[in-house]
C-alpha positions as CSV (number, residue, x, y, z in Angstrom):
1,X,0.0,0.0,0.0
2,X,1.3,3.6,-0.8
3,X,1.3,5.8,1.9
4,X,2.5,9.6,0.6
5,X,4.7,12.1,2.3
6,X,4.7,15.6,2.6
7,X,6.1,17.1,-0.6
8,X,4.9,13.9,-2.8
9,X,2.8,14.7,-6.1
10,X,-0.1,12.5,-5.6
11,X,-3.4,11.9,-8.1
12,X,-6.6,11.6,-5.8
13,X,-10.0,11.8,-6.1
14,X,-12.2,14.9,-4.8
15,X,-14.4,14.0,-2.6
16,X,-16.7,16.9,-3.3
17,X,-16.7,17.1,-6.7
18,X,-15.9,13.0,-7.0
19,X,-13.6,14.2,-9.9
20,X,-9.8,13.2,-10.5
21,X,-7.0,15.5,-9.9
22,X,-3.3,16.0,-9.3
23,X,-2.0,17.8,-6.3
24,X,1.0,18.2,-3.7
25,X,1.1,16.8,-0.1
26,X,1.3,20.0,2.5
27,X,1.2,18.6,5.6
28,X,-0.4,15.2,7.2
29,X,-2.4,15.4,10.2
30,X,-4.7,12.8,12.4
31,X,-7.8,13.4,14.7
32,X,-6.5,10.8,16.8
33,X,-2.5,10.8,17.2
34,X,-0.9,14.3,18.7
35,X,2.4,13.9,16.8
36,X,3.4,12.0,13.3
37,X,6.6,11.0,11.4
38,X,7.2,9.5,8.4
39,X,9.8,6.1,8.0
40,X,10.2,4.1,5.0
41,X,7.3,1.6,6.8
42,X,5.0,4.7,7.0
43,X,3.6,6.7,9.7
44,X,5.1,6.6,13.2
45,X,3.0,8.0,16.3
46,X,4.4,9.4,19.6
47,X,2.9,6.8,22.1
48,X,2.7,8.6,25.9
49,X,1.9,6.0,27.3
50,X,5.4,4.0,26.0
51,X,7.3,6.8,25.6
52,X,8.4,6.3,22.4
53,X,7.4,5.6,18.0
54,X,5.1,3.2,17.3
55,X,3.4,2.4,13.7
56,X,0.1,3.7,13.0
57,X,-1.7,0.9,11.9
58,X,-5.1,2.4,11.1
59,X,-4.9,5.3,8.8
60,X,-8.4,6.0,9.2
61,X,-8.1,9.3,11.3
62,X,-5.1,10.3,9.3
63,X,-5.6,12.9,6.7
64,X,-3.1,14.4,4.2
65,X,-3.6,18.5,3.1
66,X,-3.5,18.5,-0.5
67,X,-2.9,21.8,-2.6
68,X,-3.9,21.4,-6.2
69,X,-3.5,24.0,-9.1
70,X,-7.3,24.2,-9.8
71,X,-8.5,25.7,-6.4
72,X,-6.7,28.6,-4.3
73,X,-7.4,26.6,-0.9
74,X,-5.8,23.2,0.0
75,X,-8.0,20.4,0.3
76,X,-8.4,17.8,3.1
77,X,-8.5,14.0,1.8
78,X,-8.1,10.7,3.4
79,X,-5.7,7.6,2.1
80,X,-8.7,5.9,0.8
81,X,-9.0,9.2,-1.5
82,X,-5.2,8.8,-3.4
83,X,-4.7,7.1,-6.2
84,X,-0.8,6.8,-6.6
85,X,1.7,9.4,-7.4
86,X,2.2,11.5,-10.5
């Protein structure tokens, strides 16, 4: 499974519009973890309870800020929403 980084050109689908489009990763954020890096495995949370990385394994509350050159204002999508990179 492809999991993008900030900076990565990524095709995803609008989940407005339902169209296709091409667009840059700005940042990566989650409703449920405080604090995320990226490794070659993927996303890392800070666990406070261990004190230390551990692998997110449910990317569901993750979401990655996507700017595209069709609209002024960056766009919020979930993994389920990319397709692959460009």
């Amino acid at each position: 499974m492809y999991i993008p980084k900030v900076n990565d050109t990524v095709k995803y689908l609008d989940p407005v519009s339902l169209e296709s489009k091409v667009g840059k990763i700005l940042s990566v954020d989650s409703d449920r973890y405080d604090k995320l890096e990226y490794t070659k495995n993927g996303y890392n949370y800070w666990s406070k309870k261990t004190s230390s990385w551990r692998p997110v394994k449910d990317y569901s509350s993750v979401y990655w800020e996507v700017a595209s050159n069709e609209k002024v204002f960056s766009e919020f999508i979930l993994l389920e929403d990319i397709n692959g990179t460009v």
